[in-house]
Each structure stands twice: as C-alpha cells, then as structure tokens.
DRENTI-786516 format. One record per residue (C-alpha): residue number from 1; residue in three letters; x, y, z. Coordinates in Angstrom, 3 decimals. Layout:
+-------+-------+----------+----------+----------+
| vexfi | pavex |       px |       py |       pz |
+-------+-------+----------+----------+----------+
|   NUM |   ala |        X |        Y |        Z |
...
+-------+-------+----------+----------+----------+
***
This chain:
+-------+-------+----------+----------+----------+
| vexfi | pavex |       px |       py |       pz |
+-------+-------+----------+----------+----------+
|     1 |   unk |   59.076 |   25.251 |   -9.006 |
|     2 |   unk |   60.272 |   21.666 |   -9.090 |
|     3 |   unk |   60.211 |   19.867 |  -12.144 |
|     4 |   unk |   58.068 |   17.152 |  -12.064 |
|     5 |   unk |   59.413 |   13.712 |  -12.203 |
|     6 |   unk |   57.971 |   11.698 |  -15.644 |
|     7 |   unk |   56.400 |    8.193 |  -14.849 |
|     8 |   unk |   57.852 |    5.990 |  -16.860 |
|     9 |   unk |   56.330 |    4.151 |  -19.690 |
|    10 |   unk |   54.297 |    0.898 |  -18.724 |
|    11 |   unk |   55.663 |   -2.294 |  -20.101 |
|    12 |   unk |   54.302 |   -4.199 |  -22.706 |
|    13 |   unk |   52.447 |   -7.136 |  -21.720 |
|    14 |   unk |   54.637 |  -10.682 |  -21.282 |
|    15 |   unk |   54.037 |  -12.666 |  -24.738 |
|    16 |   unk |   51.647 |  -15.893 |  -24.571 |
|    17 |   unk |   53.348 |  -18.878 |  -24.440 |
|    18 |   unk |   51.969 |  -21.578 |  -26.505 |
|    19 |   unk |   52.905 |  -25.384 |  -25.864 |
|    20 |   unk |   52.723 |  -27.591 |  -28.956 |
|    21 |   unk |   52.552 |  -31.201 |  -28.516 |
|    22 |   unk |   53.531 |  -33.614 |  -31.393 |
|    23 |   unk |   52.810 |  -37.236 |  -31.565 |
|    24 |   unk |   55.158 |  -38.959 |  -33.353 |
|    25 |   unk |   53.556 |  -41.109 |  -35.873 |
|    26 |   unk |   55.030 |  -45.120 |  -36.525 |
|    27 |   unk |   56.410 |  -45.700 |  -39.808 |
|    28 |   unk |   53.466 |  -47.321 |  -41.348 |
|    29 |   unk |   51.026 |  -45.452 |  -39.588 |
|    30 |   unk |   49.776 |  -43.700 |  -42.859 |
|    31 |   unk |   49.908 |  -47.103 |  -44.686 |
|    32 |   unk |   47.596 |  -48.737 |  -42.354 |
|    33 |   unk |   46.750 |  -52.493 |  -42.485 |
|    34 |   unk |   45.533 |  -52.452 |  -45.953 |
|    35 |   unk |   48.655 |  -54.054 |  -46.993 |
|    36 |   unk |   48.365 |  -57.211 |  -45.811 |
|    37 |   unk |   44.548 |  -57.793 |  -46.793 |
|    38 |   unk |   46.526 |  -57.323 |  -50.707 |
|    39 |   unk |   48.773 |  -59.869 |  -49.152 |
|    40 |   unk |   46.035 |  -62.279 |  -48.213 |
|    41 |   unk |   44.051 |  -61.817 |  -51.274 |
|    42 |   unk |   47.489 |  -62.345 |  -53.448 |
|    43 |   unk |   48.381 |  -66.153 |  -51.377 |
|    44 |   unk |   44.791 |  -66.790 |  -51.714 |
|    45 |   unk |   45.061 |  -66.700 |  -55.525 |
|    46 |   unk |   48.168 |  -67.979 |  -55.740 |
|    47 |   unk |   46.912 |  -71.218 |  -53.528 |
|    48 |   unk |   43.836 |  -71.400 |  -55.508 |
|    49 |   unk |   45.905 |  -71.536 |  -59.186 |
|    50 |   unk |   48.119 |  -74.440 |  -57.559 |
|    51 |   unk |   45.093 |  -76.553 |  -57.207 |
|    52 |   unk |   43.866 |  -76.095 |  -60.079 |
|    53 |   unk |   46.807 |  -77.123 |  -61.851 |
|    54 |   unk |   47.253 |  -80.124 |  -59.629 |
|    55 |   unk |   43.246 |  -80.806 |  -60.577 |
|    56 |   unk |   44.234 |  -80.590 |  -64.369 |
|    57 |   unk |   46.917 |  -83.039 |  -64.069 |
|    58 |   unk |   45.344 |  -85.698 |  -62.108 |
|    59 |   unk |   44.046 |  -88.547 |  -63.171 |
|    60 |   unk |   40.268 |  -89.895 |  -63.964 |
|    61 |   unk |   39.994 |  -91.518 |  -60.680 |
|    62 |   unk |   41.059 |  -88.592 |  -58.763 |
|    63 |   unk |   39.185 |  -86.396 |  -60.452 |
|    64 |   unk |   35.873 |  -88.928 |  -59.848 |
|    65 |   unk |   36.693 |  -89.024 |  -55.966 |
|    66 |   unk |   36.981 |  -85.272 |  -55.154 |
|    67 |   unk |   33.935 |  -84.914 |  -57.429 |
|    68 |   unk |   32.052 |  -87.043 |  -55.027 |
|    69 |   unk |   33.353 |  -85.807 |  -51.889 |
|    70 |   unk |   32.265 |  -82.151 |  -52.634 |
|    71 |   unk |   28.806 |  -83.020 |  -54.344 |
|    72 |   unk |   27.839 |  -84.885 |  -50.829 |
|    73 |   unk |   31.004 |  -84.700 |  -48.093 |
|    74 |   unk |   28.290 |  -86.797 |  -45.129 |
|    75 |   unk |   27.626 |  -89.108 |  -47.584 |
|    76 |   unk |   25.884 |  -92.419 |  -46.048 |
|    77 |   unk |   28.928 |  -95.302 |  -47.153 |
|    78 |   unk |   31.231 |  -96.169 |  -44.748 |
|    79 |   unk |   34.168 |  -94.025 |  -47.666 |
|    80 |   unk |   33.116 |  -90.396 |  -46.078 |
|    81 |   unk |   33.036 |  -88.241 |  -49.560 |
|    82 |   unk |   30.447 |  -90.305 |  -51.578 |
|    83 |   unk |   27.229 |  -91.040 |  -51.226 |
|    84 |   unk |   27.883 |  -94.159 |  -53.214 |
|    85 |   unk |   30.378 |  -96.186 |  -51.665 |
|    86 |   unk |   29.520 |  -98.865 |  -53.265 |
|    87 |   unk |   31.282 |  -97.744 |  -56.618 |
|    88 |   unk |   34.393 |  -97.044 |  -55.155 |
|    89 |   unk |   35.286 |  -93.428 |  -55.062 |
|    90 |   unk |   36.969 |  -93.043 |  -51.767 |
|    91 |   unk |   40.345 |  -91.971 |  -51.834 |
|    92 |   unk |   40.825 |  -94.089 |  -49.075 |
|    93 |   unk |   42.569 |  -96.896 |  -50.959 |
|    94 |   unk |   43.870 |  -96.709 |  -54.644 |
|    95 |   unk |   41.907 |  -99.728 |  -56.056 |
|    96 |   unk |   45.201 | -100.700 |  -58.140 |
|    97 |   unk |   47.014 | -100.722 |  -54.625 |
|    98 |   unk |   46.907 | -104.081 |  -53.424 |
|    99 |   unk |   48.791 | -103.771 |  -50.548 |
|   100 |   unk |   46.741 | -101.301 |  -49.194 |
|   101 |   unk |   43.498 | -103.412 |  -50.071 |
|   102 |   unk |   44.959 | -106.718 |  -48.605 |
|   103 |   unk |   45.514 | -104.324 |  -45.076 |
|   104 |   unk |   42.134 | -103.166 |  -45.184 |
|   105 |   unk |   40.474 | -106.427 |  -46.134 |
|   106 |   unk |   42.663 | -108.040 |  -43.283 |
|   107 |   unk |   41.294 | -105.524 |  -40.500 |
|   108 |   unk |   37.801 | -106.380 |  -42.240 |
|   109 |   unk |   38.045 | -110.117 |  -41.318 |
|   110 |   unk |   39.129 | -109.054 |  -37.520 |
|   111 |   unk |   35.312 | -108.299 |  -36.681 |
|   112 |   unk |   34.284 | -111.638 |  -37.792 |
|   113 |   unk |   33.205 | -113.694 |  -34.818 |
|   114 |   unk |   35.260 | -116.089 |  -33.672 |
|   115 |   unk |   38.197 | -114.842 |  -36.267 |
|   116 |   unk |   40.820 | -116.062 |  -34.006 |
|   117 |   unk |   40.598 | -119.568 |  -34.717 |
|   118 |   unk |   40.021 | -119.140 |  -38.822 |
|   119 |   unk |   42.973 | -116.628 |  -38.825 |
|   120 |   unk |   45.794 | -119.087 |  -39.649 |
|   121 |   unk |   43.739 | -120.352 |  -42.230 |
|   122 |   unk |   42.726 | -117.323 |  -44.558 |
|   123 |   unk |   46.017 | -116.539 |  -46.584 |
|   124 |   unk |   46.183 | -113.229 |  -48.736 |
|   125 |   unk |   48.950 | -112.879 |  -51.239 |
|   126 |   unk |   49.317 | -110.147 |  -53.807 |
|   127 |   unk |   49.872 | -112.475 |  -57.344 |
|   128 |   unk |   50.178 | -111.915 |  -61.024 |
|   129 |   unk |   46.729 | -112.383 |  -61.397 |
|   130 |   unk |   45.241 | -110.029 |  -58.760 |
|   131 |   unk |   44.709 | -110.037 |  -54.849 |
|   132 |   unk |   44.355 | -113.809 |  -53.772 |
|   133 |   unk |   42.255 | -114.595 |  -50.821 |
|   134 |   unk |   42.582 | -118.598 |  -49.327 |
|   135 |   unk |   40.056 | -119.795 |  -47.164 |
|   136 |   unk |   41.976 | -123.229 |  -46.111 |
|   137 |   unk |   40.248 | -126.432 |  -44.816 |
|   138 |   unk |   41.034 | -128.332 |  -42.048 |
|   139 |   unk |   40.624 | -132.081 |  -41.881 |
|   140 |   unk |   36.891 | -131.294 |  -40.036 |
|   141 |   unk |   36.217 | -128.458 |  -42.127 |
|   142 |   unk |   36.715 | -125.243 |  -41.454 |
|   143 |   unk |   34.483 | -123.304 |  -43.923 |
|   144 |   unk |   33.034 | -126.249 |  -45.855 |
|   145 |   unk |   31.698 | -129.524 |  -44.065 |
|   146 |   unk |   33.171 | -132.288 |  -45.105 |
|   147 |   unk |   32.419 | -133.865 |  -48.529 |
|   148 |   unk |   29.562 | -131.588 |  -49.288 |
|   149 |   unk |   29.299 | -128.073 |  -50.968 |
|   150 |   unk |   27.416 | -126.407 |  -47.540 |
|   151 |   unk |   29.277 | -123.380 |  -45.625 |
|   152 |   unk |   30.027 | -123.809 |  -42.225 |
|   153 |   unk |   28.669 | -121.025 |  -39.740 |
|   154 |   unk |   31.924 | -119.622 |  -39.737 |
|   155 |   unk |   32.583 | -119.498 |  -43.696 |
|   156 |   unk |   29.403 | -117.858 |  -43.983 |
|   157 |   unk |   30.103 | -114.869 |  -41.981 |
|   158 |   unk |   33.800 | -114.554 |  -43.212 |
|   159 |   unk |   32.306 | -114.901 |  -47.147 |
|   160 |   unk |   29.467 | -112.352 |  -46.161 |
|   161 |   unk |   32.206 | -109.750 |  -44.015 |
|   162 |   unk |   34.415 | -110.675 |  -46.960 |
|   163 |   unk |   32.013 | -109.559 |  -49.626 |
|   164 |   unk |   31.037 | -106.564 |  -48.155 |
|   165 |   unk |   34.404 | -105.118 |  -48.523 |
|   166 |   unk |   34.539 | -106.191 |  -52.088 |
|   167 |   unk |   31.802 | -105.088 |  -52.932 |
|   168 |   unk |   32.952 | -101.284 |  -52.216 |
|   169 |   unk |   35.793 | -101.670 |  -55.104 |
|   170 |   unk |   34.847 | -101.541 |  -59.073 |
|   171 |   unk |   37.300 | -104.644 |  -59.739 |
|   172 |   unk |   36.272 | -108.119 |  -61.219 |
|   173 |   unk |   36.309 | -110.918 |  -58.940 |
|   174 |   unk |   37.195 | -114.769 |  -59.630 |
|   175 |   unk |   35.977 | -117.645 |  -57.617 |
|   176 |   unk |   37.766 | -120.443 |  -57.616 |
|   177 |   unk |   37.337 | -124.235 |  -55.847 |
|   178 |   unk |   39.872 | -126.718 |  -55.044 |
|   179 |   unk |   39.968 | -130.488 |  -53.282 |
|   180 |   unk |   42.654 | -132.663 |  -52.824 |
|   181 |   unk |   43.697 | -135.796 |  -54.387 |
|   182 |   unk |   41.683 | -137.880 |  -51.974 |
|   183 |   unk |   39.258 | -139.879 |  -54.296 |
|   184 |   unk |   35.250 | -139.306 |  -53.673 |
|   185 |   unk |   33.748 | -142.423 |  -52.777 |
|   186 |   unk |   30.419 | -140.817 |  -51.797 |
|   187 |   unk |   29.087 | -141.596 |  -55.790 |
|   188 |   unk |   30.704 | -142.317 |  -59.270 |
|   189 |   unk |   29.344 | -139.754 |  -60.947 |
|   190 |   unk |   29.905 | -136.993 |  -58.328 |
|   191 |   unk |   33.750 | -136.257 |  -57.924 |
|   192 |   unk |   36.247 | -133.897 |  -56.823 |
|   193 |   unk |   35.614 | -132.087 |  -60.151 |
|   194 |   unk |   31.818 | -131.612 |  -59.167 |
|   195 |   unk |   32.732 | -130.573 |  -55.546 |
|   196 |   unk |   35.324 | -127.968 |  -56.761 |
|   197 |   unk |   32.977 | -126.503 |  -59.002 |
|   198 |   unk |   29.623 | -126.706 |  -55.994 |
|   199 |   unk |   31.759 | -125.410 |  -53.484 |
|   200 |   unk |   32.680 | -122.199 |  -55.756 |
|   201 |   unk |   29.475 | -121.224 |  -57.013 |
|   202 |   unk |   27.820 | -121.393 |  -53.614 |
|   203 |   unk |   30.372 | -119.175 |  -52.363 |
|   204 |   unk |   29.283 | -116.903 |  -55.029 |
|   205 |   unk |   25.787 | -116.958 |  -54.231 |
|   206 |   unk |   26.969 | -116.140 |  -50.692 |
|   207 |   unk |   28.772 | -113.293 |  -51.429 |
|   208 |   unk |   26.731 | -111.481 |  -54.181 |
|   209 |   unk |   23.655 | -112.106 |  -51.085 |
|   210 |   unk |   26.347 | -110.533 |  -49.163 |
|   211 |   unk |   27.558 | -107.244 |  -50.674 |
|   212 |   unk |   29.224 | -107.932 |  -54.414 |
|   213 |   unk |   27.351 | -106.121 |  -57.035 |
|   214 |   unk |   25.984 | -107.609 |  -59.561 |
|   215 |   unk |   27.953 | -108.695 |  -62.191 |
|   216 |   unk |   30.706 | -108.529 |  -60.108 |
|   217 |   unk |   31.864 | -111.962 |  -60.332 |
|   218 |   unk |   33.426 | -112.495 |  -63.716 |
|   219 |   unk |   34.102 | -116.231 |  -63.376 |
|   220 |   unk |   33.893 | -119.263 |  -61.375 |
|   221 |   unk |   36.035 | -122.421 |  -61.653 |
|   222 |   unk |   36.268 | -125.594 |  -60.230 |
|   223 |   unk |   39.796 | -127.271 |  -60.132 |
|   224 |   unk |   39.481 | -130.258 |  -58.556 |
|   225 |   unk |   42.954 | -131.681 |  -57.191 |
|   226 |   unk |   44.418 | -130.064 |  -60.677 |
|   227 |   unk |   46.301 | -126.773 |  -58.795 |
|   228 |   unk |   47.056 | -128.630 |  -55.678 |
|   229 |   unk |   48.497 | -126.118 |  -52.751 |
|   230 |   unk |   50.851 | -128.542 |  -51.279 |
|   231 |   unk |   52.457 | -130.818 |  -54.553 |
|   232 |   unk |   54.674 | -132.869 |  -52.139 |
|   233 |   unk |   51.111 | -134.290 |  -49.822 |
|   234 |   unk |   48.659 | -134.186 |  -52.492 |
|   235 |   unk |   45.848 | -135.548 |  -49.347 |
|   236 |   unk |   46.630 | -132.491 |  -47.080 |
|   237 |   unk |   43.682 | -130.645 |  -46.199 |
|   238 |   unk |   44.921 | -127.590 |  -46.971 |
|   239 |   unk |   44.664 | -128.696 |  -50.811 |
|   240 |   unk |   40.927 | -127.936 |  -50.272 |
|   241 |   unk |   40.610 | -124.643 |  -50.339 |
|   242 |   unk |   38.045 | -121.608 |  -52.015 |
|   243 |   unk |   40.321 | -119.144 |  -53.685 |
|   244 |   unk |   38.453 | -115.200 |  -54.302 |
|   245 |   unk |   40.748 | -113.247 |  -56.598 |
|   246 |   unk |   40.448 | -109.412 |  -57.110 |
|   247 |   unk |   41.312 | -108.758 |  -60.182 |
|   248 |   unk |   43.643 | -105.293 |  -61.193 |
|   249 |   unk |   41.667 | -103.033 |  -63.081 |
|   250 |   unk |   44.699 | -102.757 |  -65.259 |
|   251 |   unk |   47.214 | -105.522 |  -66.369 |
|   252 |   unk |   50.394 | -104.735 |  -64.325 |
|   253 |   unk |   53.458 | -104.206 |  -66.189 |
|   254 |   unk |   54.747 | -107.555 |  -67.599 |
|   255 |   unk |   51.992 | -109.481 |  -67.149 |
|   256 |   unk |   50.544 | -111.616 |  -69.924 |
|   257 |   unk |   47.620 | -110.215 |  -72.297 |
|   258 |   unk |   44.912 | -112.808 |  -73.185 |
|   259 |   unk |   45.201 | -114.213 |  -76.511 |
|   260 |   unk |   43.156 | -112.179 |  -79.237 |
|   261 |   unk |   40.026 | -113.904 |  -80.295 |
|   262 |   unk |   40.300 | -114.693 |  -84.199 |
|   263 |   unk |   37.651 | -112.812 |  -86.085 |
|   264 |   unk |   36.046 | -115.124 |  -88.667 |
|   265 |   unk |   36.099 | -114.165 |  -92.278 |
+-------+-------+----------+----------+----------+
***
C-alpha cells in the first residue's frame, strides 16, 4: 500500500502591520504663550515705576496740572485737563515761559475784529520786569480818543480779548499810562499826569469786566510824559501809550529784589 503523502503544516498568519504617525511638536509648543503675558506684565511694571519716579521729581506745578487733568480730563476751560482754567493749570504754557505766553497772547489778539489795522500798534516784548504789552496811539487815537480817558471801540475789544487770556494765568498784572510831552490845554488843573493815571485805571476796569480775576491787578500807574517811548520826539504819538505787564511769578535770575521794608523798633 502506498504511503500516504503528509499535508504540510499551514502557515502562520501574516503579522499586523501597525502605522504610527508622529507629529512633530515646535520648540515652544509645551511652553505655550504664557511667556509673553510675564513679559507684558514685567514692561507694564517697569513703565509704571518710571512714572512714578518722574512724578516724585517734578515740580509743584506739574504735579498741580496732571492732578487736574485726571480729576476732570473734559473739563469746561478752554486748557482741556481742568475744570478751572481760570487758575492756570494747563500744561499748555509754563506760566514762567514768556515766550510761549507772548505766542499765545499774539494768536489771541488775531480774532479781534478788525486786528489788522491795530496790529502794528500792539508791541510785546519780554523785559526785566515781566511780559510787556503796548497798545500805541496814533495821532487820531487808536485805543483812546483824543484828550480824554474813553476806549475806542477797538481798544475795548482788544483790552476785553486781552484780558481774557490773562486772566487764565496766576501772575500779577501792572497797568501802566503814558502821554507825551504835548502840554494839556483842555484845563489847569487836569494834565498829562491826570490823563496817564484815567487812562490806566479805566483800562483796568475794562479788563477785570473782561476776564482778570480779582485781585489780579497789583498796581496801576500813571506816568505822564516821565518814561517817554521815543526820547529824541518827545510829541510823537506813540509816547501815548497803555502799557499791561505780566509779571514772573518768580524774580528771574539777576534781576533786582525790592528793597526790604524797615521794621520799626
């Protein structure tokens, strides 16, 4: 009998193959963004510490204007930051920087009516004694009529515009009159001394109606033909002339202290 032929073995079953995919994570991924909110938080205080120290080190009118600014920043004055413009705390212009004042007090006067012809007679000069403002006469009379202590319509709006500007600053202001050497016929016992003096107090009363606070006005003089503008033509017209000095809150270096009073014994 034939020998039977063995079947051979089965095979064992074909492995699984399993496919393994692997993103590849960014350097930072397991770092996140929380990094730069540390970062943020870290300028922040940094930035914060600087002011501060700036705050610290400023001075008493710096200190007063940011004060303002942040306890009403809408305020009503025309100064944005204060609700009371009218005792100066806008940072606007330093109120010991007279150049800047003059500027502003010159752009001022450009919305008076009419400013075109008074222009070449309003002089500002920045002097020892403060921040000079010249309203100069003509031989018809430009802000004063002739012979007689009444505005004109045009020196009462420049006075008023005039005062409403000054009136924003916490400086002193001086009034001062001035004729020329032209004798005053119209009476013997009204002279250029009385005019002087008329003429300078009713600017006053002009521009404390107009915008100066009270008090404001520390003095007003009358020079007659004593401080005459033009030496060499004593009878010019531009000899008569008002004269509104802003005083410096502080006495600029060099300048001359007022004699001390002697206190009696």
């Amino acid at each position: 009998m034939a020998q039977e032929l063995e079947s051979p073995p089965p095979l064992p079953p074909a492995p699984k193959i399993f496919i393994i995919k692997r993103k590849k994570a960014g350097h930072a991924g397991h770092h996140g963004g929380a990094w730069k909110v540390a970062y943020a938080d870290f300028v922040t205080a940094m930035m914060a510490l600087f002011i501060v120290l700036w705050l610290m080190s400023a001075d008493e009118e710096v200190k007063k204007a940011i004060s303002a600014y942040f306890n009403n920043p809408s305020g009503p004055g025309k100064l944005t930051g204060t609700a009371a413009a009218g005792l100066g705390n806008a940072l606007e212009v330093p109120k010991d920087d007279m150049k800047k004042l003059a500027e502003k007090i010159q752009q001022a006067l450009m919305s008076v009516p009419n400013f075109r012809a008074l222009k070449d007679h309003v002089e500002i000069t920045i002097t020892s004694d403060g921040l000079r403002i010249e309203l100069l006469e003509t031989d018809a009379g430009m802000f004063f009529e002739s012979g007689r202590a009444v505005p004109t319509e045009g020196g009462t709006e420049l006075l008023q515009h005039l005062s409403d500007e000054l009136g924003k600053l916490p400086n002193n202001v001086l009034i001062e009159g001035h004729t020329d050497s032209k004798p005053f016929s119209r009476d013997d016992a009204y002279s250029n001394w009385e005019l002087s003096t008329d003429r300078a107090n009713s600017a006053r009363k002009l521009m404390e109606a107009g915008g100066l606070r009270p008090g404001q006005v520390a003095q007003v003089r009358g020079y007659a033909d004593r401080q005459l503008r033009h030496p060499d033509d004593p009878q010019a017209s531009s000899n008569r002339r008002i004269s509104v000095i802003v005083q410096y809150l502080t006495p600029p270096p060099g300048a001359e202290k007022p004699p001390e009073e002697k206190k009696g014994g």
